[in-house]
C-alpha positions as CSV (number, residue, x, y, z in Angstrom):
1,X,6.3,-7.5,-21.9
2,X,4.5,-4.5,-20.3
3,X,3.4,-4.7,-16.6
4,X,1.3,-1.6,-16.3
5,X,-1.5,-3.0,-15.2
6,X,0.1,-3.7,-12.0
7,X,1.0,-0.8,-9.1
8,X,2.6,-0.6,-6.0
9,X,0.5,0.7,-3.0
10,X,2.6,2.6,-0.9
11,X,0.8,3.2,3.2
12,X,2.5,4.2,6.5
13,X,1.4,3.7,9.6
14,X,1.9,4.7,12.9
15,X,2.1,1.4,14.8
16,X,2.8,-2.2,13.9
17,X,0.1,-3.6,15.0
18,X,-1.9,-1.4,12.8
19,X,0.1,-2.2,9.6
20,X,-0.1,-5.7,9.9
21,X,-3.9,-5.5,10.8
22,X,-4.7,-3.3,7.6
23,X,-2.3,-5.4,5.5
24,X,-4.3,-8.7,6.9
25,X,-7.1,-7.4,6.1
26,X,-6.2,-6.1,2.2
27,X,-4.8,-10.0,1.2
28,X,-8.2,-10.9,2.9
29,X,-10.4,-8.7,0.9
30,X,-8.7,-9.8,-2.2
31,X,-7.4,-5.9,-2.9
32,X,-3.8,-7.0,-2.7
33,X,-1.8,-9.7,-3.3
34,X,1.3,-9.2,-1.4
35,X,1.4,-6.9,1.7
36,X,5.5,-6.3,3.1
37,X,5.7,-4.9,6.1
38,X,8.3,-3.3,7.3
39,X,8.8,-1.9,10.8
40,X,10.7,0.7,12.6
41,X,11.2,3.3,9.6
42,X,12.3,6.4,10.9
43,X,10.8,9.9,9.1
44,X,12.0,13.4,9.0
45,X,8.7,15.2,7.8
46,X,8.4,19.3,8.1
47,X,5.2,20.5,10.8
48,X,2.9,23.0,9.1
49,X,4.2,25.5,11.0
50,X,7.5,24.7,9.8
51,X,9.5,22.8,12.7
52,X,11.3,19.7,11.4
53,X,10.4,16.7,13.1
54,X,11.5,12.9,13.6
55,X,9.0,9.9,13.9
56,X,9.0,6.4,14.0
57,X,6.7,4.7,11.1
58,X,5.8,1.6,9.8
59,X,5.4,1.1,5.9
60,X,3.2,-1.6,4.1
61,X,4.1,-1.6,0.3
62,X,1.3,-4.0,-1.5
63,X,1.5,-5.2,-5.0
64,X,-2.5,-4.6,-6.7
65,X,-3.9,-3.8,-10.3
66,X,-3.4,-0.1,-11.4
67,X,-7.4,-0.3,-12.8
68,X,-8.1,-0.7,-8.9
69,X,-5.6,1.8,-7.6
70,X,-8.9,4.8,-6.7
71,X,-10.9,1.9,-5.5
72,X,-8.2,1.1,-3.3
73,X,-6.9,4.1,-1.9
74,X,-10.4,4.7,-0.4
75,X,-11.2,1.4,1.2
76,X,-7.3,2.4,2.7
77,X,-8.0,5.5,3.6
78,X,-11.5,4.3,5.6
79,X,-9.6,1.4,7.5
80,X,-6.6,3.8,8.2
81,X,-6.1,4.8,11.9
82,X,-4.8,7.8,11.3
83,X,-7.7,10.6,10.0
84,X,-6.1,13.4,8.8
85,X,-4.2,12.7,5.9
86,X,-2.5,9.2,6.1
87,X,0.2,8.8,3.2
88,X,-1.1,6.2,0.8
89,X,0.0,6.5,-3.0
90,X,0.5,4.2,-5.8
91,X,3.9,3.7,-8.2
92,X,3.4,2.3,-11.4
93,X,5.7,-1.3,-11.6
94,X,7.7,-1.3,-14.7
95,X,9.5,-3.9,-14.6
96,X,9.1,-7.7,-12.6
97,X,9.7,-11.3,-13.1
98,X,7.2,-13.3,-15.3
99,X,6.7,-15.1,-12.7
100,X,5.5,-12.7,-10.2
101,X,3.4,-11.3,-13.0
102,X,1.8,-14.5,-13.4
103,X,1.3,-15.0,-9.6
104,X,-0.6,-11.5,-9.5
105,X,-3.1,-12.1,-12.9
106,X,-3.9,-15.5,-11.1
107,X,-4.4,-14.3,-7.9
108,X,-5.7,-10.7,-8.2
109,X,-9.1,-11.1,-9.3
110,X,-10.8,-8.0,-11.0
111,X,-13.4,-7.0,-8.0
112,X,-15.8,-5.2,-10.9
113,X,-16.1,-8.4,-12.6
């Protein structure tokens, strides 16, 4: 059984409060089904001019339909509090259980149709 036509969305925020508002707001909006979050992730990320810094993150990973993934993204990136660049991509899900795969079709609804 193939699962392509699902994705993981992967977001980070810089506060709590903000992840869990966004994430609210994409199970609302019927864009995800699932939205984790997961607080107090600590990142190591290099400064464009090159100094190496540390910084406390929260990560939202939300399970949506790869066909939606651009759509997505955007409405993310418009909500985001963070303007200049906030890290949002997708991961293609290979592998899950048939029954989470059945829980998604049913409950992520095809927002073209």
């Amino acid at each position: 059984m193939s699962f392509s036509e699902f994705s993981i969305v992967y977001i980070t925020f810089p506060n709590e409060v903000e992840a869990k508002k966004l994430a609210k707001k994409l199970v609302q909006e019927n864009l995800v089904n699932f939205a984790n979050v997961m607080p107090l992730m600590q990142t190591y990320y290099r400064e464009i001019k090159g100094a190496v810094e540390l910084d406390a993150e929260v990560m939202v990973m939300a399970k949506i339909r790869t066909s939606q993934a651009e759509e997505i993204i955007g409405y993310i990136s418009e909500q985001h509090p963070v303007n200049s660049a906030p890290e949002i991509y997708t991961v293609p899900i290979s592998h899950m259980s048939s029954l989470l795969a059945d829980n998604l079709k049913a409950n992520l609804k095809s927002r073209k149709s």
